[in-house]
Legacy VTK file of the C-alpha trace (Angstrom):
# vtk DataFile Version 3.0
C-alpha trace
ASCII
DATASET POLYDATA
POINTS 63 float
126.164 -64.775 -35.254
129.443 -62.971 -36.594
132.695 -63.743 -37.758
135.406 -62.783 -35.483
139.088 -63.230 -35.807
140.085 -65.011 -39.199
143.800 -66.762 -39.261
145.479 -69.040 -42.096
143.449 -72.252 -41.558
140.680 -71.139 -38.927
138.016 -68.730 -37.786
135.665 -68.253 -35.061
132.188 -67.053 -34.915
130.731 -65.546 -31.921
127.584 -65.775 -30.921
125.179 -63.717 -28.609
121.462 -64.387 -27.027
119.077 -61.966 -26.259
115.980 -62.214 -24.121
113.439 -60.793 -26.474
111.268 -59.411 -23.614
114.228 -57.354 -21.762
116.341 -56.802 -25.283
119.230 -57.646 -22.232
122.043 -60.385 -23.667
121.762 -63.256 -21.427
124.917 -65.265 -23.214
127.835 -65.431 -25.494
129.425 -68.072 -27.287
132.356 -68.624 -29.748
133.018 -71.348 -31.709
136.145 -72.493 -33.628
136.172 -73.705 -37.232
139.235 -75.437 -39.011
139.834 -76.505 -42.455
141.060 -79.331 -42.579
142.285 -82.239 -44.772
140.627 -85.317 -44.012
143.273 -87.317 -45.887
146.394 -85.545 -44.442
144.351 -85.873 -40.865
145.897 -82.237 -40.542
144.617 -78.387 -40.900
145.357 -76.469 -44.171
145.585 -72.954 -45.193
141.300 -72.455 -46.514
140.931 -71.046 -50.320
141.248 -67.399 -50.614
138.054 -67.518 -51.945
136.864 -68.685 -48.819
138.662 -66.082 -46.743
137.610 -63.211 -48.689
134.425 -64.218 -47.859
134.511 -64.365 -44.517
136.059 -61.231 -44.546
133.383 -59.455 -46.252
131.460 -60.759 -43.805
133.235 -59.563 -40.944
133.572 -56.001 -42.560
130.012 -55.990 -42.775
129.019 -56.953 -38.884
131.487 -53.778 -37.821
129.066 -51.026 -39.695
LINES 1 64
63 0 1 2 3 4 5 6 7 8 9 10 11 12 13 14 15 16 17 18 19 20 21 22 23 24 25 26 27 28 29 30 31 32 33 34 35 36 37 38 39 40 41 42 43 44 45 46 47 48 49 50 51 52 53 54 55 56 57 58 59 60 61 62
């Protein structure tokens, strides 16, 4: 699992499954996360502190 493209209030992770035997990828996935105010029943712009995170992990899946 990796982060993939980070935007103001979401990000996705993409996935990818490998058969151990073969070492071929036999599926991909991606998955959308939101932050979002439960009162406000709305998304919100996450934390910078959260996006910098995500971020550094992103930079580190493209070495």
């Amino acid at each position: 699992m990796w982060v993939g493209e980070i935007g103001n209030s979401s990000w996705e992770f993409l996935y990818s499954v490998v058969n151990k035997e073969t070492s071929k990828e036999v599926a991909k996935a991606r998955s959308v996360q939101v932050w979002y105010d439960l009162k406000k029943m709305k998304s919100k712009s996450m934390p910078e502190k959260i996006r910098k995170i995500l971020e550094t992990d992103r930079l580190k899946e493209k070495d």
